[in-house]
C-alpha positions in Angstrom: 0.0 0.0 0.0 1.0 3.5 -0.6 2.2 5.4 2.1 0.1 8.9 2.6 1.5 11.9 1.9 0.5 13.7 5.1 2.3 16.8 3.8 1.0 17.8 1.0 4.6 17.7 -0.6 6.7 15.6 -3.3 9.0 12.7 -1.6 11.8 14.6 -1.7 10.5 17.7 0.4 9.0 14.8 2.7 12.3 13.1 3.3 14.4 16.0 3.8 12.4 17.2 7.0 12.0 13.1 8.4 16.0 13.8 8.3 16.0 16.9 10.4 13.2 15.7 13.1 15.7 12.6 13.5 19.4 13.8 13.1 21.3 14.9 16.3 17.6 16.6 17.5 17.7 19.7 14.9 13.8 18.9 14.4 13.2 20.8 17.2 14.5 24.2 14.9 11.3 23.3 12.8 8.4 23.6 16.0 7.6 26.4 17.4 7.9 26.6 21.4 4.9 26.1 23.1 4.4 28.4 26.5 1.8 27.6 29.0 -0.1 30.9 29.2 -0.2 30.4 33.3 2.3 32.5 35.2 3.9 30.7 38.3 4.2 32.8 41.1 7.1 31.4 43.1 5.6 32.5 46.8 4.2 30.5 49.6 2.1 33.1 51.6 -1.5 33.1 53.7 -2.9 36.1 54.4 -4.8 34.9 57.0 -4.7 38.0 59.3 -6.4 40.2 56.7 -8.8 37.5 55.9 -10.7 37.5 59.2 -10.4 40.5 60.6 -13.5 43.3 60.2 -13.2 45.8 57.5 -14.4 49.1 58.8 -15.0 52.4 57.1 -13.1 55.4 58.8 -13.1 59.2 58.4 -10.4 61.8 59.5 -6.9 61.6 60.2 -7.4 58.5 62.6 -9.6 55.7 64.1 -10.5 57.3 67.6 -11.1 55.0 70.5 -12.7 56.0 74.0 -11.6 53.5 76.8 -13.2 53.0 80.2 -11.0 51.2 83.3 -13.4 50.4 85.8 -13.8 52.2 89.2 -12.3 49.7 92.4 -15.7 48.8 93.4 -19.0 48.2 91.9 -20.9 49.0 94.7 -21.2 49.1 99.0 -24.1 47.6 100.9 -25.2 50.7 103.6 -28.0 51.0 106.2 -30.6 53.7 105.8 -28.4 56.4 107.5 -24.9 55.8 105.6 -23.8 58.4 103.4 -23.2 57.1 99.4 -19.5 57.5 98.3 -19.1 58.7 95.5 -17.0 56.9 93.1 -16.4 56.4 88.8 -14.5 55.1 86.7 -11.4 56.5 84.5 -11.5 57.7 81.1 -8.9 58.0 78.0 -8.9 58.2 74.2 -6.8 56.5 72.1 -6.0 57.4 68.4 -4.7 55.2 65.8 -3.5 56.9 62.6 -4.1 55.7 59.2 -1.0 55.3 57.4 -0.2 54.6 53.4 1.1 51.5 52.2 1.6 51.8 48.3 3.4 50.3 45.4 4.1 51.2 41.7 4.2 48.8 38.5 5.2 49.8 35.1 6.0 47.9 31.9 7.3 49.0 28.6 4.9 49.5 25.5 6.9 47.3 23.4 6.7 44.6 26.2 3.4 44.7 25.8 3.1 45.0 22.1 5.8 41.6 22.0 3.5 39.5 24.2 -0.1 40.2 22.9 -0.7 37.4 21.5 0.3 35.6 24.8 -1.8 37.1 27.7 -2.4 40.9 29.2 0.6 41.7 30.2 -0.2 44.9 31.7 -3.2 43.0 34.1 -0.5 40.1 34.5 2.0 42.9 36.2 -1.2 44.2 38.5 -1.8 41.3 39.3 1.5 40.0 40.3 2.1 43.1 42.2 -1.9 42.9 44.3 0.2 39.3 45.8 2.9 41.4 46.7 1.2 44.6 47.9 -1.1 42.1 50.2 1.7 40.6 51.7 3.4 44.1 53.0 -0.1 44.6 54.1 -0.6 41.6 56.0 2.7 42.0 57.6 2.5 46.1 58.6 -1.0 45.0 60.4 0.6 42.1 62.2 4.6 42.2 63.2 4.9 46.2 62.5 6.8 47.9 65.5 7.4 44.6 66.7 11.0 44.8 66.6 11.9 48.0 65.2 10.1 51.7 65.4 9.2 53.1 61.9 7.4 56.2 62.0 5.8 55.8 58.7 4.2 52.3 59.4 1.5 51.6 61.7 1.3 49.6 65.3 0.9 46.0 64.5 -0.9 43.7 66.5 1.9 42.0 68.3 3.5 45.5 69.6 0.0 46.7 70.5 -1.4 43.8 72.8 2.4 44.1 74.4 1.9 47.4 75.0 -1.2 49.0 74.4 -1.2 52.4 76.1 2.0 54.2 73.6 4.6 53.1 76.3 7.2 50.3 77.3 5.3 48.9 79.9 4.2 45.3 79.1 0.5 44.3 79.0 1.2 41.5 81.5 -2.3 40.5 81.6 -2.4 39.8 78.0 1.0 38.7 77.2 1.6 34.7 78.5 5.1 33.3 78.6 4.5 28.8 77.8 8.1 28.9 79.5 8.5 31.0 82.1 11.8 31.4 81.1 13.8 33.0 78.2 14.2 29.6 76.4 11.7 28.6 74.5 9.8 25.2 74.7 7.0 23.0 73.0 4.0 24.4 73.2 1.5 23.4 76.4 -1.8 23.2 75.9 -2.6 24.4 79.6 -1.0 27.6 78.9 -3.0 28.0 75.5 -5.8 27.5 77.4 -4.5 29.8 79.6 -3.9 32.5 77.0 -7.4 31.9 75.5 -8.8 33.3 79.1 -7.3 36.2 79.0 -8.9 37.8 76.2 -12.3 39.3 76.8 -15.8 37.3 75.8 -13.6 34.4 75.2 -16.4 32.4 76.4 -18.1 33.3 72.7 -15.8 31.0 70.6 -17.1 31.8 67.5 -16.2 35.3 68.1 -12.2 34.3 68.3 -9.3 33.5 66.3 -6.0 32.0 66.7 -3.5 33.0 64.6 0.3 32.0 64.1 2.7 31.1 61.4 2.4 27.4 59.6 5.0 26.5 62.2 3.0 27.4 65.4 -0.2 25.8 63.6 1.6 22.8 63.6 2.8 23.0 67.2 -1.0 23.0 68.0 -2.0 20.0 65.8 1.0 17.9 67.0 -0.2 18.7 70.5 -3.1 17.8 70.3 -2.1 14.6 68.6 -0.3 14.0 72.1 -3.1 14.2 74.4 -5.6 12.6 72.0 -7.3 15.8 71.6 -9.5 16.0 68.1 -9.5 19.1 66.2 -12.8 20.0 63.5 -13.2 22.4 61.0 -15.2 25.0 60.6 -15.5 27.7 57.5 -15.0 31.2 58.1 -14.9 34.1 55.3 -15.0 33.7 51.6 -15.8 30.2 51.9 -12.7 28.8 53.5 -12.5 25.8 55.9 -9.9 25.5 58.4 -9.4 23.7 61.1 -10.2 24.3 65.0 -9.2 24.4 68.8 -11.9 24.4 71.1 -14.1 25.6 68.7 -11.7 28.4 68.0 -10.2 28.8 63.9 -6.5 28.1 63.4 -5.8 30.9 61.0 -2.1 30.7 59.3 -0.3 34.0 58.3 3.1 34.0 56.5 3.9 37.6 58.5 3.8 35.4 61.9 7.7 35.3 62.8 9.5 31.9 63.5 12.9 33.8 64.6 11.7 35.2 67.9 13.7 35.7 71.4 11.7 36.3 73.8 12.2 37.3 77.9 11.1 35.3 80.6 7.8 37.1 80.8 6.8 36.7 76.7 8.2 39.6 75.9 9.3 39.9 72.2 13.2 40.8 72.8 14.3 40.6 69.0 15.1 38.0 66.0 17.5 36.1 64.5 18.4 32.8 64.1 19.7 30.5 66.7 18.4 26.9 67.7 16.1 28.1 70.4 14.2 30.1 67.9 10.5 31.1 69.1 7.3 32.1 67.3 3.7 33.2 69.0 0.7 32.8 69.0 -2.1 35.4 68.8 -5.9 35.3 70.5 -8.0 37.8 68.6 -11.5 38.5 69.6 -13.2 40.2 66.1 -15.4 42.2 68.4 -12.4 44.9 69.8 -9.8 44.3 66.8 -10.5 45.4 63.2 -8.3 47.3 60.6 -10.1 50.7 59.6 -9.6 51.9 55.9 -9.8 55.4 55.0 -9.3 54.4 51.9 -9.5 50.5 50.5 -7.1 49.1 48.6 -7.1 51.0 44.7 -5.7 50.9 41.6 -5.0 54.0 39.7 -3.4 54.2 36.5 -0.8 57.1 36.1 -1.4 59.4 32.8 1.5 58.9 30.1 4.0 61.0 30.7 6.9 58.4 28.1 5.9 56.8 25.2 8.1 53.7 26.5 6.1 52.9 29.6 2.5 51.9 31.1 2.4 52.4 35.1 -0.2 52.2 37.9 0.3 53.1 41.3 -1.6 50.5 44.0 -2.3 52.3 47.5 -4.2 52.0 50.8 -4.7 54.3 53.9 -5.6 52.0 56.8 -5.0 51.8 60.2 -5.0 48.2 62.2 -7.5 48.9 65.8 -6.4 47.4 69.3 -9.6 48.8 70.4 -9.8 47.1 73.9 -6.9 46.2 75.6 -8.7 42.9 76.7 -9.2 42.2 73.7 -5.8 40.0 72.6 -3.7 38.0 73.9 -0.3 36.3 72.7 0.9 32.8 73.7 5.1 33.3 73.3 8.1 31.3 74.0 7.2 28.4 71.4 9.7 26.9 70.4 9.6 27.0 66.5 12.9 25.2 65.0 
């Protein structure tokens, strides 16, 4: 039988390519390279933080906060002729600024003319750039101030349930060592438990969270594994399932440090690397911590001022809210390597 001529070509054409597809590989001059149209982004992060806590709308230069500590009693039992003493409680108002994270892309007009035929490139670059832009966001609201004071970022959540009145004096009520001692250890339940307390309305579980990096998630699962302790799941928002302690969500976020020293009290000290590394983890009760935006996360695109480039500028104006010093709590000195 007579062989098909599946290209449309005399013999001779036909053998001279069947050479070059099988001679020292120099077919592959004759294919065009296929690319997969999907961009790999080469990050491993969880923005977990930004995920569950309330988004509120603010006005002004700041998110302003009036705080009550109670008076030192409730109340006195008298007899009909006792004179009432008189007696309130204190007042202060906190602010918490809103501060501007932002970000620029750009990408060259011919860039874009070269890849048409391949995908968007300009959206591919905003894109790209919304990963990173959420990941500096996820870490000023957490770890900022933690371990070094930057005027321009906010007061993350670690520095503020450490010290929540502007000053260097340690929220002892709030901060729980699972040591005791400046080394840290594997974590104990007990004092997890112990941390959960602290934090006001704790008895509402479905108004908590715990957060902490992948590492100090694991810590939790592997000690509950050890006491034969079962954690469920439960979904919080967007859909997402995680899993639980106590009926409490394990929330992961990437901004969580792993290289924390810490004092013998829990207080964060500073970071590096060393083999009794620590990490923490935080108790957050939605009802008193939220992140105020002045203005949400935009995208603006900048008017051509060169014929060569496209660029946008990405910003926010937020400000992350400890509102009620009761309302946190951090579980330090876990050992995390």
């Amino acid at each position: 039988m007579t062989q098909a001529n599946w290209m449309g070509s005399d013999s001779d054409r036909r053998q001279r390519f069947e050479r070059a597809m099988n001679v020292s590989n120099s077919g592959a001059q004759l294919l065009q390279t296929f690319i997969n149209r999907t961009v790999q982004m080469l990050t491993v992060r969880e923005f977990g933080l930004q995920a569950v806590l309330p988004r509120r709308t603010g006005t002004g230069d700041a998110e302003y906060i009036n705080r009550r500590t109670a008076g030192t009693n409730g109340g006195e039992w008298v007899i009909d002729t006792d004179s009432v003493t008189e007696e309130s409680g204190t007042y202060e108002q906190k602010s918490f600024p809103y501060k501007t994270l932002v970000t620029r892309g750009k990408i060259t007009r011919k860039l874009q003319a070269t890849g048409r035929s391949y995908a968007d490139l300009l959206a591919l670059e905003m894109a790209g750039k919304a990963e990173d832009f959420a990941a500096a966001l996820e870490a000023g609201l957490l770890s900022a101030q933690a371990l070094a004071v930057a005027a321009k970022e906010p007061t993350g959540f670690l520095t503020m349930i450490q010290y929540p009145f502007g000053t260097t004096t340690l929220n002892t009520s709030q901060v729980i060592s699972n040591t005791g001692t400046t080394y840290n250890a594997a974590l104990t339940l007990s004092k997890l438990d112990e941390a959960i307390d602290a934090v006001k309305g704790s008895s509402q579980r479905g108004d908590l969270v715990i957060v902490g990096s992948f590492t100090g998630i694991r810590r939790v699962n592997a000690a509950l594994q050890g006491v034969q302790r079962f954690n469920n799941v439960t979904e919080i928002a967007a859909g997402f399932r995680v899993r639980t302690y106590d009926g409490i969500p394990l929330i992961v976020s990437t901004a969580m440090p792993n290289n924390l020293f810490f004092a013998a009290n829990g207080t964060i000290t500073g970071s590096g690397s060393g083999a009794d590394n620590g990490t923490c983890l935080m108790i957050l009760n939605k009802r008193y911590n939220y992140t105020s935006e002045l203005t949400p996360t935009t995208v603006m695109p900048l008017s051509k001022s060169d014929s060569q480039f496209d660029q946008f500028d990405m910003f926010t104006d937020v400000a992350p809210v400890f509102a009620n010093t009761k309302g946190g709590a951090l579980l330090c000195n876990i050992l995390s390597s």
